[in-house]
N, C-alpha and C positions, 0 to 999 in steps of 0.2 A: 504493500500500500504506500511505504512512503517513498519507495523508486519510482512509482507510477506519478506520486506526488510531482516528484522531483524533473521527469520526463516534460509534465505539462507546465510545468514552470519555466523547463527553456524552451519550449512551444510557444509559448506566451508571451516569451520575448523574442524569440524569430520572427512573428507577427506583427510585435510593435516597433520594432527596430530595424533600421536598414543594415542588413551584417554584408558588412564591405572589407574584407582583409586585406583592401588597397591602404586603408587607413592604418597608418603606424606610427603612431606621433607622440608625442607629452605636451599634454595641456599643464601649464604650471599655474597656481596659486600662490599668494605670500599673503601673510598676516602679520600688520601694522600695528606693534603697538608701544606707549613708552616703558621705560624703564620701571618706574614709580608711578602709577595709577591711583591717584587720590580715593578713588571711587569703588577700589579694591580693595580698603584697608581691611584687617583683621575684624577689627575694630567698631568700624562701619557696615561690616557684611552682617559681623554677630548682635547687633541692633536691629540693623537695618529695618524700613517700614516696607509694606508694599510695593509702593514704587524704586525701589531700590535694588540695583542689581543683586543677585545672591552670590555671586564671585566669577572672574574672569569667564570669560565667552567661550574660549577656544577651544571649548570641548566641542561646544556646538559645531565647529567647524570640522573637525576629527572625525565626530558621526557622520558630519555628509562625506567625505570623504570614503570612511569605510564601505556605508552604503554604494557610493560611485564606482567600486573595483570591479562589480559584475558587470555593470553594465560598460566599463571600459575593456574590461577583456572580450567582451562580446565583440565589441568595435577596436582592436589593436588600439587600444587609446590609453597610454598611462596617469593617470589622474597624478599630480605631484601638490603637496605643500608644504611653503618653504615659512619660515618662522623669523621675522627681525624684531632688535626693540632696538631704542635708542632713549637717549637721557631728555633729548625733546624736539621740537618740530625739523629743527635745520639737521639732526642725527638722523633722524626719519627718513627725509630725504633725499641725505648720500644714500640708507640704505635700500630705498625706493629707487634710486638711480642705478645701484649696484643688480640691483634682480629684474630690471627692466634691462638691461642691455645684456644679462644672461640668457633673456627672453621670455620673462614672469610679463605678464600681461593685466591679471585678475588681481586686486589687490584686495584683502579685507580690512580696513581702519578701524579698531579698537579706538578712540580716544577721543579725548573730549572735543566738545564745540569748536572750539578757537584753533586748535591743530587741524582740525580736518575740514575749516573752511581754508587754512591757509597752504596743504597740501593740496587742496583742489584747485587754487588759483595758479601755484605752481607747475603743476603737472597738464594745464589745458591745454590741445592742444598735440598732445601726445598719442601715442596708439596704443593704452592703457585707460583700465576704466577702474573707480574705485569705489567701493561696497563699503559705507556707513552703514555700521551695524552695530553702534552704542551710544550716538549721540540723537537725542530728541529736539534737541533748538529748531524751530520754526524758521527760524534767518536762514538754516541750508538748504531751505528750500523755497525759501523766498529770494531776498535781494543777494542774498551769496550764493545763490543754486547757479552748478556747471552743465553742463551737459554730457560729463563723460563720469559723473557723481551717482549714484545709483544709492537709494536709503532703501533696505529691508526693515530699519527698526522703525516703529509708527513714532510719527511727532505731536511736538503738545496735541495741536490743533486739535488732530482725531481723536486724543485720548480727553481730550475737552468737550468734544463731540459729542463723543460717545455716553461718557457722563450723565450730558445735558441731556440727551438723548432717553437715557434713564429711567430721570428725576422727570422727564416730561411725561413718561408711560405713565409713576405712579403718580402723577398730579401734585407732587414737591415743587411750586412753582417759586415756594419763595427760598432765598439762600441767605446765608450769611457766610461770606466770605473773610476768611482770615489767611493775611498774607505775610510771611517773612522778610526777615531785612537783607538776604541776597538778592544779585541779581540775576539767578536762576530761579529763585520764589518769584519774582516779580515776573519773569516769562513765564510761570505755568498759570500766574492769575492774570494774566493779560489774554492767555488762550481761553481761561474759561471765559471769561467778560465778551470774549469775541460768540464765542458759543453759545452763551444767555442771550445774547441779544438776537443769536442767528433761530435759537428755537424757540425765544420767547418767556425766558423764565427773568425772575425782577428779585436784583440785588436787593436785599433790604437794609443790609450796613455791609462795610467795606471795615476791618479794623486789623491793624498792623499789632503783631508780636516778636518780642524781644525775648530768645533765653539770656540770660546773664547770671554773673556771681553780685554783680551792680546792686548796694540795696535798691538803690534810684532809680532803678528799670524791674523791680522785682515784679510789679504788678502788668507789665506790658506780657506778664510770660503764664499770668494767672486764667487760666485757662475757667473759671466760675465769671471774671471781672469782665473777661472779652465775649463772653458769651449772652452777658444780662444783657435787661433794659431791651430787646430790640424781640420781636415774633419772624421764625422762618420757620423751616418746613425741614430742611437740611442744611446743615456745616458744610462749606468746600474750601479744606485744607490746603493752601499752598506754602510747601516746605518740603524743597529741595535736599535737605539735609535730613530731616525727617527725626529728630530731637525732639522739639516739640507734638509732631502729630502724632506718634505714637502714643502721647498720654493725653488726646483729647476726646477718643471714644466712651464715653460713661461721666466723662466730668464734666461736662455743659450743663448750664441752670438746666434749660428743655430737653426731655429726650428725645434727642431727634439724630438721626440716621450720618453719620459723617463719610464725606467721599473727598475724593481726589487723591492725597496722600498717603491715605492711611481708610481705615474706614473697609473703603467699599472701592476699587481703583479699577484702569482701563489699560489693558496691557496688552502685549500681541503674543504672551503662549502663561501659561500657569497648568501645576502640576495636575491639576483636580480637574482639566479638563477630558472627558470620556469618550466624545464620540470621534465619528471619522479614524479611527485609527489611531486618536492620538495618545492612550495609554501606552503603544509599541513603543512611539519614539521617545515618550516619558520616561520610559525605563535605559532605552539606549544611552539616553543623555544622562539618569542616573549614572548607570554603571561606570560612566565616561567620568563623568565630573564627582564622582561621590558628592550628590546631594541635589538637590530641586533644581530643576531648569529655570530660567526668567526669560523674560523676553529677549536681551540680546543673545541667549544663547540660540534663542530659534532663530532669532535674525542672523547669526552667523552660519548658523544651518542653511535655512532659504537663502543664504547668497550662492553659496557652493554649489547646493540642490538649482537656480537658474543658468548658471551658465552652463554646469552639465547637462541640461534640458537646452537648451542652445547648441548645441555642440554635439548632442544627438540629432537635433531634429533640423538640423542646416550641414549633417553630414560633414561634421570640423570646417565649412566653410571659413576663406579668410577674413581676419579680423574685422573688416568694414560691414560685411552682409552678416554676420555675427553677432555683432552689437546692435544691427538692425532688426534682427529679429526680437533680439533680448527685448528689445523698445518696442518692441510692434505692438498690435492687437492681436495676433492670431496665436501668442506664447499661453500654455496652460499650465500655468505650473500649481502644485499641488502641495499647500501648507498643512494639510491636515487639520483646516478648520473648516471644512465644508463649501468653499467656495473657490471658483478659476479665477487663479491670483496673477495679476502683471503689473508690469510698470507704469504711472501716469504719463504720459506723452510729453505734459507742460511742464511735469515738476521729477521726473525718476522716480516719485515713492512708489512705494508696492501700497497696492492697490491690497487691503483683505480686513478682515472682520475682527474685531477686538475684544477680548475676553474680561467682562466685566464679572469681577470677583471678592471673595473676602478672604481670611487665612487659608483657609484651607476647602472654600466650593467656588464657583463657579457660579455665580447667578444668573446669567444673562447674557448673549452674546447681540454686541450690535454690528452691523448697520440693526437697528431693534423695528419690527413688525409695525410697517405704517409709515415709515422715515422711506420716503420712495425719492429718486432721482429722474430725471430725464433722458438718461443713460445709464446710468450704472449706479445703483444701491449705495455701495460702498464710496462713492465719492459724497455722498453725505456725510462723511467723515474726514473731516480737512481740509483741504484749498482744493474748490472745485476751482477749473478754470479759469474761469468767470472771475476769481477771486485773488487767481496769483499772480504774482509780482518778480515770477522767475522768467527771466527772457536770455534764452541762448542767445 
């Protein structure tokens, strides 16, 4: 029974694949990241709130890889990846220069905002493309968005979206926003505010927190003080650092529902999701990473898993009709969230569906039943066209 299994399996893929033994090549990969990962700390992971990576990506990236060996032995294709870091953007680089003229092509960027908009300004231009797969800033896909940039991991916008998106289902129309004093807290509550006003839900107060050892700011950080005096329906937590929001669930004068940070959040992969197949890959990214997957680990996964589906399905075509496809409409690539996922045209994001969750379930996945586009569902989450500000 499981040789017969085994039979139909590579039937399976005789059928979906074009087996060409003219092709004999190595597709190469490298993954970008620095030395010192702020965002990676011990420290920070073992706190960490929901929005918060659970620790380096690159497992994610490992499992596509393993995954990719059958289907490149099938096709004489050697899947390769190659691994740099550097102490910071200008180390990056040389060592981006150094695996590009070795003939890495595919590159995946671990690293914050500010480096991988200025690795993208750098490298335009080039016949290399690079795979943001940990940073959410809105700006790289707006006024700093490349055209040879490619984001797998979802940005504020859609996880603001998505949110609002939510809170509009169960009729939470009022919020009260609480925003931090970075200015990453300030980009996640500027996406929500863009999102309230896109679905229609009404800020009821706006109030800034402060942790400190400060007696003089102790009450900026009192999560009873920020919470009175004012009627909403739900909290939306913005903090980046996630210090604060972790202790705001249960302490609020009202009990009321808290989302963004902590709470109740919008992510693009969480362990507790069931369907579609995705307890398989849940477990793979365990075994790989000893411990929970998060989002950038799938995003590091979906980078790998699109260009190998490019690369099957344009038969290793060269680089130009290559990356054309990746961009097309007609790519299906398959994240294991139930829907045919590609890139937006105007802005690179991956176009897919976002997993609205708590510790440990799953509650909801949007684009959420009702939220309809003109095209495509899921561009209800983000900068529809119409909306952005990215121009090749």
């Amino acid at each position: 029974m499981h040789l017969n299994l085994i039979r139909f399996a590579f039937a399976l893929l005789a059928g979906l694949l074009p087996l060409t033994p003219a092709l004999a090549d190595t597709v190469r990969f490298a993954w970008l990241a620095l030395d010192k990962d702020v965002r990676y700390d011990d420290k920070r992971t073992f706190f960490r709130t929901l929005s918060q990576p659970p620790g380096n990506p690159y497992a994610g990236a490992e499992v596509a890889m393993r995954e990719s060996r059958f289907v490149g032995q099938a096709l004489k294709i050697d899947f390769k990846l190659d691994r740099a870091t550097g102490a910071d953007t200008s180390a990056l680089l040389a060592q981006l220069d150094r695996l590009h003229a070795e003939g890495v092509r595919y590159f995946l960027v671990d690293a914050p905002a500010a480096v991988q908009a200025e690795l993208g300004r750098a490298t335009r231009g080039k016949e290399l493309l690079l795979f943001n797969v940990s940073a959410a800033d809105d700006a790289l896909r707006q006024a700093q968005c490349q055209p040879h940039v490619f984001h797998t991991l979802p940005n504020h916008a859609m996880q603001a979206d998505a949110i609002a998106q939510f809170l509009v289902s169960n009729k939470w129309r009022s919020i009260l926003l609480l925003e931090g004093p970075l200015a990453e807290d300030k980009l996640i509550a500027t996406a929500f505010e863009r999102a309230a006003k896109r679905f229609g839900l009404k800020i009821t107060d706006k109030r800034s927190f402060v942790l400190s050892n400060d007696p003089r700011q102790r009450n900026q950080g009192n999560v009873g003080l920020l919470t009175a005096g004012s009627d909403y329906d739900a909290i939306f937590v913005a903090d980046s650092d996630g210090e604060f929001a972790r202790g705001v669930p249960y302490r609020s004068v009202r009990p009321r529902p808290v989302v963004g940070s902590e709470g109740l959040v919008a992510e693009a992969w969480h362990w507790a999701w069931e369907r579609h197949g995705a307890p398989q890959l849940t477990s793979r990214m365990i075994k790989q990473a000893d411990r929970h997957p998060g989002s950038a680990d799938w995003a590091a996964w979906m980078a790998v898993k699109a260009v190998v589906e490019a690369v099957v399905r344009t038969e290793n075509a060269p680089f130009p009709k290559l990356v054309a496809y990746l961009a097309g409409e007609d790519i299906t690539l398959d994240g294991f969230k139930g829907n045919r996922l590609g890139f937006r045209p105007w802005d690179r994001q991956l176009r897919q569906p976002l997993l609205i969750a708590t510790h440990n379930a799953v509650i909801e996945r949007a684009p959420i039943d009702g939220f309809l586009h003109q095209h495509n569902n899921m561009d209800t989450l983000g900068f529809d066209q119409r909306d952005s500000q990215c121009k090749f």
